[in-house]
C-alpha positions, 0 to 999 in steps of 0.5 A: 192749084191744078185740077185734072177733069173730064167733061161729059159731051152731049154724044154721052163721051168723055173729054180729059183735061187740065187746068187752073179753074175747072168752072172757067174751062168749062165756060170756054169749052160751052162758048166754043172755045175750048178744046177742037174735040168738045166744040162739035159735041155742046154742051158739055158738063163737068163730071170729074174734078181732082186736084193736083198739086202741081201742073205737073202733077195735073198734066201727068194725071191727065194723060193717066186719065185719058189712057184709061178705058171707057168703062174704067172712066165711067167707073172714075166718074161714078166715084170709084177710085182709079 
């Protein structure tokens, strides 16, 4: 399975990704290894998680995500559907 998820920073931002195991991305971002823009802004927490049935699907859905606004993220985020 693919998920498609956004991490909450220490500086109140949002970061979109996807993966394959949303609790391993998670570690590897916290650990610094994650993406270049979560390393600066630790600790991070997952706030979102939809799966996706392919990666496909997943990356497509990503980039849907990150072309949204800050307020429909936050919207998304609160459980209202996007």
């Amino acid at each position: 399975m693919n998920y498609c998820y956004m991490l909450r920073c220490a500086d109140g931002s949002l970061y979109t990704g996807w993966t394959t195991d949303p609790q391993r991305r998670l570690r590897a971002h916290n650990a610094g290894r994650g993406a270049k823009y979560t390393r600066s802004r630790r600790p991070v927490a997952l706030v979102y998680v939809e799966e996706c049935a392919t990666k496909e699907v997943a990356m497509s859905r990503e980039w849907h995500l990150k072309h949204l606004t800050k307020e429909e993220k936050e919207a998304l985020v609160a459980g209202e559907r996007q």
